[in-house]
C-alpha positions as CSV (number, residue, x, y, z in Angstrom):
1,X,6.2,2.7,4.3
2,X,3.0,4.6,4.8
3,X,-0.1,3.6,2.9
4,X,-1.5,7.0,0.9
5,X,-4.8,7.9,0.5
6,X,-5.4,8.1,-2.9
7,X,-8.0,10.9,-3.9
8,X,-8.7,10.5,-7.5
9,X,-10.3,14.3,-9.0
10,X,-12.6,13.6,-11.8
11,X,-15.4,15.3,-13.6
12,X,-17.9,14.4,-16.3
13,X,-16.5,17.7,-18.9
14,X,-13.9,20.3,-19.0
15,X,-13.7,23.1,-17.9
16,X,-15.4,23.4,-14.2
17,X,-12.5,23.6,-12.1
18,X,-11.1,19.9,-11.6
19,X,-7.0,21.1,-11.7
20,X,-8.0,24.1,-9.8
21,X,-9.5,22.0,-7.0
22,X,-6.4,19.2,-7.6
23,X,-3.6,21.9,-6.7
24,X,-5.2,23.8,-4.3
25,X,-6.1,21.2,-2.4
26,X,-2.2,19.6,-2.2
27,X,-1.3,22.6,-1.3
28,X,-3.5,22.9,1.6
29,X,-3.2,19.3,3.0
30,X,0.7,20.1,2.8
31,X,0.5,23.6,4.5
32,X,-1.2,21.2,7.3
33,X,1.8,18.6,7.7
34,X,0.1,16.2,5.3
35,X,3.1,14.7,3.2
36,X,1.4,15.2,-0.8
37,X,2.3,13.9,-4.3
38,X,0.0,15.4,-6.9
39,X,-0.1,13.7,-9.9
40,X,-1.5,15.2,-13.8
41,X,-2.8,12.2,-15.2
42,X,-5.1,14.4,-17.9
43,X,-2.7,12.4,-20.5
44,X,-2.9,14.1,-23.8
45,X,-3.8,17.3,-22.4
46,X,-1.4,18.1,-19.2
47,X,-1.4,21.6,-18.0
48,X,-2.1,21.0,-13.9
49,X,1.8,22.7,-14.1
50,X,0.6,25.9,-15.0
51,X,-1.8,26.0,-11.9
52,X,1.0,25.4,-9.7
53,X,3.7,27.3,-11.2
54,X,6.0,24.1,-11.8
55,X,8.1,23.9,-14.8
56,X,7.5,20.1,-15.7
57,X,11.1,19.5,-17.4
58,X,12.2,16.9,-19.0
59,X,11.1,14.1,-16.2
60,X,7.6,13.6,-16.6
61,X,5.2,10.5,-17.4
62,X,5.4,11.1,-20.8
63,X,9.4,10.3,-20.4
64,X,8.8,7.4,-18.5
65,X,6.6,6.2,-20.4
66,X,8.9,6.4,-23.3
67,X,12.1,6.5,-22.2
68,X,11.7,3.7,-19.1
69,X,12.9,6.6,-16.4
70,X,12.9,5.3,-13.0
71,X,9.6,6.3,-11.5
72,X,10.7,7.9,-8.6
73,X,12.9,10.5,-10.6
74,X,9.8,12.0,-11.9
75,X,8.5,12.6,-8.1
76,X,10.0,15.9,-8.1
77,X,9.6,18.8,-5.0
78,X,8.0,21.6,-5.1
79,X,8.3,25.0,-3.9
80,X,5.2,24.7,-1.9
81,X,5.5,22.9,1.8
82,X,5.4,18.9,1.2
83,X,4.1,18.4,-1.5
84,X,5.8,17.0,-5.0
85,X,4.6,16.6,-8.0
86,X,4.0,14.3,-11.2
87,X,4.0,15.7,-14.3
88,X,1.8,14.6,-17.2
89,X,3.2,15.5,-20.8
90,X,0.8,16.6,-23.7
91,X,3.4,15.0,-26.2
92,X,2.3,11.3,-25.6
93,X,0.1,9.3,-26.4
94,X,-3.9,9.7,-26.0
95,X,-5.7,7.7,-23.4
96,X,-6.7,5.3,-26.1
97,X,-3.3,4.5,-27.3
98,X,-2.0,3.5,-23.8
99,X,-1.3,0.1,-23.5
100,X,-3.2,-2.2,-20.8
101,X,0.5,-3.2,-19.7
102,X,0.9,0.2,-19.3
103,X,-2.0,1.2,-17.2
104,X,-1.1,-1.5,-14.9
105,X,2.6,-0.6,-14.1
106,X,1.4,2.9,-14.1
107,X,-1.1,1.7,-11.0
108,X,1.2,-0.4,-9.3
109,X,3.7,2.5,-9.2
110,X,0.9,5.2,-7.6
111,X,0.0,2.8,-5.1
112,X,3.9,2.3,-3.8
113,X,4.4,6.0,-3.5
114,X,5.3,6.9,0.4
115,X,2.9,9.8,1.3
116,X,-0.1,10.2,2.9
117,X,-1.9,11.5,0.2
118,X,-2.2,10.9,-3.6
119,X,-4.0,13.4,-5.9
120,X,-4.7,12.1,-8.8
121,X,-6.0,15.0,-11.4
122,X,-8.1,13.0,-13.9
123,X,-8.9,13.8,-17.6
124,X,-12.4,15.1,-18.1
125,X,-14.9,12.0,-19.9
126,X,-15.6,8.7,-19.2
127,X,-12.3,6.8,-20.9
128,X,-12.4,3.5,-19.5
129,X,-8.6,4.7,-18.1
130,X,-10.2,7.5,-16.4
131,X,-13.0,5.2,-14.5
132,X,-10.0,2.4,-13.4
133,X,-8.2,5.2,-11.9
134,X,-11.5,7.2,-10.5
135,X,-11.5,3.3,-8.9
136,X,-8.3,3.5,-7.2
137,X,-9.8,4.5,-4.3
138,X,-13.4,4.3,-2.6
139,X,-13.6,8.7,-1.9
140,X,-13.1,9.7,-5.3
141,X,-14.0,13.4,-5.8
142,X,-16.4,14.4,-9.0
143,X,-16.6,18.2,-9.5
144,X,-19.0,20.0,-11.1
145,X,-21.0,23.1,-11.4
146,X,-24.7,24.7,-11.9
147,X,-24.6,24.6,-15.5
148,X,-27.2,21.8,-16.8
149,X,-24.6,20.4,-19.0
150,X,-21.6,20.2,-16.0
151,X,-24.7,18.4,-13.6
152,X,-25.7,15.7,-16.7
153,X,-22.1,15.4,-17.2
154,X,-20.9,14.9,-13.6
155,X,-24.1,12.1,-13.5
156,X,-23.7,10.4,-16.1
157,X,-19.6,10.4,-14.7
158,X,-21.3,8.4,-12.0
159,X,-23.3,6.6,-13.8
160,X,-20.3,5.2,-15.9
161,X,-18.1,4.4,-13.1
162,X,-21.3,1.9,-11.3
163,X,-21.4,0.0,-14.6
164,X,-17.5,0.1,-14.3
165,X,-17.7,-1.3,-11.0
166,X,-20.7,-4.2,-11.8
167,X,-18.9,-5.2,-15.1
168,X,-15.2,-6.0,-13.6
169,X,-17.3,-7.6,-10.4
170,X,-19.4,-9.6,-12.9
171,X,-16.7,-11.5,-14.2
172,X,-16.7,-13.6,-17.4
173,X,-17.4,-17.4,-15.9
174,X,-20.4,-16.2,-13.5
175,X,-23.7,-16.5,-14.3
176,X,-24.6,-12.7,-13.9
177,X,-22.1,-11.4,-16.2
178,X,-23.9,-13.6,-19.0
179,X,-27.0,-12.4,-17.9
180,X,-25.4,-8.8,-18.4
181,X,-24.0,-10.0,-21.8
182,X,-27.7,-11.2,-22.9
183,X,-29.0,-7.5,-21.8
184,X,-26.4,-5.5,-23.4
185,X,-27.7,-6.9,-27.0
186,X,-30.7,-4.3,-26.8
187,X,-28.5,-1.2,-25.6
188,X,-31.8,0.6,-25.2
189,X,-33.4,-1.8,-22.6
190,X,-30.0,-1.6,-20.8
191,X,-29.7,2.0,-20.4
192,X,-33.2,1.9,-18.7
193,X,-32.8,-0.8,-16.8
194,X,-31.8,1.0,-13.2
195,X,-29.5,-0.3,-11.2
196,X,-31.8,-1.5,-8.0
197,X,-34.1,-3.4,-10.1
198,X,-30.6,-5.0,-12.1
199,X,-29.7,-6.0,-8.5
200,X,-32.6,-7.6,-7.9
201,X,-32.8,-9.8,-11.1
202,X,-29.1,-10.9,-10.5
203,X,-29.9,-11.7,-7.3
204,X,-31.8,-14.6,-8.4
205,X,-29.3,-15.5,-11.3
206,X,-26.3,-15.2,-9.5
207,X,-26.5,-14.5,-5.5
208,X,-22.7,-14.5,-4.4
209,X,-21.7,-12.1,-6.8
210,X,-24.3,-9.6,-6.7
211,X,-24.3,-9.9,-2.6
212,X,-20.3,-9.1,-3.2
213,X,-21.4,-6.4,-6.0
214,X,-23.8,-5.0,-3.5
215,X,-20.8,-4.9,-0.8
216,X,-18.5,-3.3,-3.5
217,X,-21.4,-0.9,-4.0
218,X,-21.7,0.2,0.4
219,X,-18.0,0.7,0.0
220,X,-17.5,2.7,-2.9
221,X,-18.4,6.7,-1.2
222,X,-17.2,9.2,-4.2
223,X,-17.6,12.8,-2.9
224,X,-19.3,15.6,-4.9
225,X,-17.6,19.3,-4.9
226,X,-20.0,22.1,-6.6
227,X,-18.0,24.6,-8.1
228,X,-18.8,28.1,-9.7
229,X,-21.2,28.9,-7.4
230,X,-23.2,31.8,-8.1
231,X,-26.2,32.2,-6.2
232,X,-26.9,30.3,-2.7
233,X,-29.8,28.7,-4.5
234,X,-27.2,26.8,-7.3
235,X,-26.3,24.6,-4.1
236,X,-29.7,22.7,-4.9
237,X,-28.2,21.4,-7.8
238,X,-25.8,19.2,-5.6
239,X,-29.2,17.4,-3.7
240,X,-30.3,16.7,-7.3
241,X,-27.4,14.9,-8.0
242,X,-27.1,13.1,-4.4
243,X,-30.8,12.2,-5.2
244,X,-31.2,10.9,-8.9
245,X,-27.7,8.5,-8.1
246,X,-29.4,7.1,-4.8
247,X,-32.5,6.4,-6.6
248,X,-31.6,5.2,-10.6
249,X,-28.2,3.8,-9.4
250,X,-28.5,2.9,-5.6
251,X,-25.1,4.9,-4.7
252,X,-24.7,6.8,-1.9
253,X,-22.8,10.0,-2.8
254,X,-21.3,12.3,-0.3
255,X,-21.6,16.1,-0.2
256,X,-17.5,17.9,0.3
257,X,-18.3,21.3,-0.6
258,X,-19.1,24.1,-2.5
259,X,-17.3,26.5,-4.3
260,X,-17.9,30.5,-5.0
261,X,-17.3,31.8,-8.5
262,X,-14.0,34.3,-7.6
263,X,-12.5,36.4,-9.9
264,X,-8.8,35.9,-8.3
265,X,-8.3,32.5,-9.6
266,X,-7.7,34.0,-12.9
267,X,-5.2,36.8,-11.6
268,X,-3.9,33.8,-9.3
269,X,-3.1,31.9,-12.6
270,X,-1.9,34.7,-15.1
271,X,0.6,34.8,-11.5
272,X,1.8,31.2,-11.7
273,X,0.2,31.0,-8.0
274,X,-2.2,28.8,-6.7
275,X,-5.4,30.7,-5.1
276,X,-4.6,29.5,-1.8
277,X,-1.1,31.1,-2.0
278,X,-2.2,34.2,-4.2
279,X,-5.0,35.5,-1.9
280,X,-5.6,32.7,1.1
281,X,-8.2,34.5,2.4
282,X,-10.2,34.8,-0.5
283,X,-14.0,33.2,-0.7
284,X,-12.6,30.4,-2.5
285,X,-9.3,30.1,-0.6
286,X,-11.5,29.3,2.3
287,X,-13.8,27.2,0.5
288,X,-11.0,24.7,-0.1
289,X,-9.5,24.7,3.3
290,X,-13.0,23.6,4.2
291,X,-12.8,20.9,1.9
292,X,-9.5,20.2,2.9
293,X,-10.5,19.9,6.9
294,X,-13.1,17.5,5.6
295,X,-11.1,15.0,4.1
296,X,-8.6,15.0,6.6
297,X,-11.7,14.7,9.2
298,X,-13.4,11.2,7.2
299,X,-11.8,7.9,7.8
300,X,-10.3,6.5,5.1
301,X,-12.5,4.1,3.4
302,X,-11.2,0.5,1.4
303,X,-12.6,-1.6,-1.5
304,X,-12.3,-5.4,0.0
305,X,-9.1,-7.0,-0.7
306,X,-9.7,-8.7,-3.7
307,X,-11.2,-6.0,-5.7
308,X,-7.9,-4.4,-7.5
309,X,-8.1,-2.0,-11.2
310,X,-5.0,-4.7,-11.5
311,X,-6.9,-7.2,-12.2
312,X,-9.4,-4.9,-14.4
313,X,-9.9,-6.2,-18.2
314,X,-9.7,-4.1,-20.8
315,X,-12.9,-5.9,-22.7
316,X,-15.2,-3.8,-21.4
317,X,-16.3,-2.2,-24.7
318,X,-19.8,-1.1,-24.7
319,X,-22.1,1.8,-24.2
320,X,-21.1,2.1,-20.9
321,X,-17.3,3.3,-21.2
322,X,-17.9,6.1,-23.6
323,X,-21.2,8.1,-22.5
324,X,-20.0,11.3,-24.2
325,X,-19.8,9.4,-27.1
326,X,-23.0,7.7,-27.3
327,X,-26.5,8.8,-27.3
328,X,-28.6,6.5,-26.3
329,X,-26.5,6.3,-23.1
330,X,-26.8,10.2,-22.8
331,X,-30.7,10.7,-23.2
332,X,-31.0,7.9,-20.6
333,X,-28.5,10.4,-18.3
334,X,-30.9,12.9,-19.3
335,X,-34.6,10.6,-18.5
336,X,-33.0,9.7,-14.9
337,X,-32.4,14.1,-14.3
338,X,-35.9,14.6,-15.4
339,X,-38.1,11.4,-13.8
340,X,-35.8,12.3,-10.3
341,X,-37.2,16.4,-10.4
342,X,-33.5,16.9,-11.0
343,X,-33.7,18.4,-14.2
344,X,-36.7,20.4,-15.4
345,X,-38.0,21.1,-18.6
346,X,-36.9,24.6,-18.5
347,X,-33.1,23.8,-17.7
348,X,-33.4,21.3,-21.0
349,X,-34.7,23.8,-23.0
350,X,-32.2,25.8,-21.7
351,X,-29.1,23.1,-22.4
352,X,-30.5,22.4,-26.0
353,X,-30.5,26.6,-26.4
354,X,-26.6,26.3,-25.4
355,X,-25.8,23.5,-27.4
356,X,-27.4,24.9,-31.0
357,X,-25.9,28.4,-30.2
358,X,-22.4,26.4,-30.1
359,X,-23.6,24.2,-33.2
360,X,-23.9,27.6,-34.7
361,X,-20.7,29.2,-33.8
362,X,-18.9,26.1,-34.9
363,X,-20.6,26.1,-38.3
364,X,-19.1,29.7,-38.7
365,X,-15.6,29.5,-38.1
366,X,-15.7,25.9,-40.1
367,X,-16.5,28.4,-42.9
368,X,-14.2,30.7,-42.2
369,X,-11.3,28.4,-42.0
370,X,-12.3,26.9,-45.2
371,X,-12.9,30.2,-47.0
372,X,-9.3,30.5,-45.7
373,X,-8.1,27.4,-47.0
374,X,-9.8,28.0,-50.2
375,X,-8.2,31.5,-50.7
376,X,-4.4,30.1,-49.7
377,X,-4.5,27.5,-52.3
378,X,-6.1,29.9,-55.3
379,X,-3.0,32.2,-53.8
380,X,-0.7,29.1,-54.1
381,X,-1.8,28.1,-57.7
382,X,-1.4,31.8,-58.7
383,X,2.3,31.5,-57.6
């Protein structure tokens, strides 16, 4: 049996192109011999079928989670040249319902399929389920787009998954991971502590495991795609990224691509076609046949042997795991953008305009559906 390359698709919010990128790019590997199994694992919010035109059915995760299907009956083919297909189901369960049992049949299961490569479409966030499977593989792709909020976002995505990674190497019995424990009681002191300098203080604590969290750390190579691309000059936005996670979290991130805003990928949906069948030739069907070329040009990188999202705990409750939903972990996303030059004032002023215009909007209709709600039950009492 063949060993697949996983390539987990992942970004920090909604909405910037991550199932586009997840379907096209099967697609593309397949039309070049490559045997493909893309998977929705957006649980709670599956809808990767509608890119690709596949009627899920009845066989899906959601049924075997639920009804204990045999896994390989929800492999099913597609009409598009080697490649098959896993369907999520927006019926089950959230990501924070799924059991730990759960999560780990549901890895062991991915990493048995026979193909050569394994697309995994990710929820958007920074669930702790969404990390262990971003950590199935070393070449993870994060997409994002020009939009201050999508580049914080896809950072801070980043930023989660190298706290992921030094928690579950830290493990409970080493000194370091008490030494973490004793930081994590000020949350503030923690979110500014960067990760070189961390290194450097558990190297003194606790040398074998923060020389095997270093290692962990040259392995781990996620791959950055910027998408909605305007303007040649929105490219820049990618070096920002590449720069602030080199110097506040000492990763290495690698460039795969850009791609063009294009007006067929809505025509190519409303079809039930993927944009690389719909118009193949178009700016972004090129793009990700570019991207496509690339990953089948790298080597395929490997955590060491012992590092498994197996073995991953489901203790790690903190700051860390839920970035959208804490802010103190945000504004230190936000400090890192603006120290780095990554993120200037303007583009803040710019994000907070966005975000109190969508306060606003979300104000009105909350009044307008409880005006509503006012006037149906008057109506009802009337009756």
């Amino acid at each position: 049996m063949r060993m697949a390359q996983i390539i987990p698709v992942a970004s920090g919010k909604g909405g910037v192109g991550k199932s586009l990128l997840s379907a096209n790019l099967a697609i593309a590997l397949g039309q070049q011999g490559k045997k493909v199994v893309l998977a929705d694992l957006d649980l709670g919010a599956s809808n990767l079928h509608l890119v690709i035109g596949q009627h899920p059915g009845n066989e899906s995760l959601g049924a075997w989670f639920t009804e204990k299907t045999d896994f390989k009956d929800i492999i099913k083919p597609t009409d598009y040249q080697n490649v098959s297909f896993i369907a999520g189901d927006s019926q089950i369960p959230d990501l924070t319902s799924l059991k730990h049992a759960q999560k780990i049949k549901l890895i062991r299961n991915l990493k048995n399929i026979d193909t050569d490569y394994l697309i995994l479409d990710l929820g958007a966030g920074t669930h702790q389920f969404i990390l262990d499977m971003f950590l199935l593989s070393p070449q993870g792709i994060v997409v994002s787009a020009p939009a201050v909020t999508a580049t914080l976002n896809g950072y801070l995505f980043l930023k989660n998954t190298v706290f992921r990674l030094l928690y579950t190497t830290f493990k409970k019995d080493t000194p370091g991971r008490a030494y973490l424990d004793s930081l994590k009681k000020n949350t503030q002191s923690m979110q500014k502590l960067y990760i070189p300098q961390l290194v450097q203080n558990l190297y003194k604590i606790d040398m074998e495991t923060t020389q095997l969290f270093v290692t962990r750390m040259q392995q781990f190579r996620p791959r950055l795609v910027m998408n909605m691309i305007d303007n040649p000059k929105d490219v820049d936005k990618a070096q920002r990224i590449k720069t602030s996670c080199n110097q506040y979290l000492g990763l290495e991130i690698e460039y795969l691509g850009v791609m063009y805003r294009d007006m067929l990928q809505d025509k190519a949906l409303s079809s039930q076609l993927p944009l690389v069948v719909y118009k193949p030739q178009s700016v972004l069907g090129q793009a990700i046949y570019r991207i496509s070329d690339k990953i089948m040009e790298t080597p395929a990188r490997s955590f060491d042997a012992d590092f498994s999202p197996d073995n991953f705990s489901d203790n790690f409750q903190s700051a860390e795991t839920e970035a959208n939903e804490d802010y103190n972990f945000k504004l230190s996303g936000v400090d890192d953008l603006i120290s780095g030059g990554s993120l200037t004032i303007s583009e803040l002023a710019e994000m907070i305009k966005t975000q109190a215009y969508e306060l606003t909007q979300l104000k009105k209709e909350n009044n307008l559906l409880k005006s509503k709600l006012i006037k149906a039950a008057q109506q009802g009492f009337k009756v």
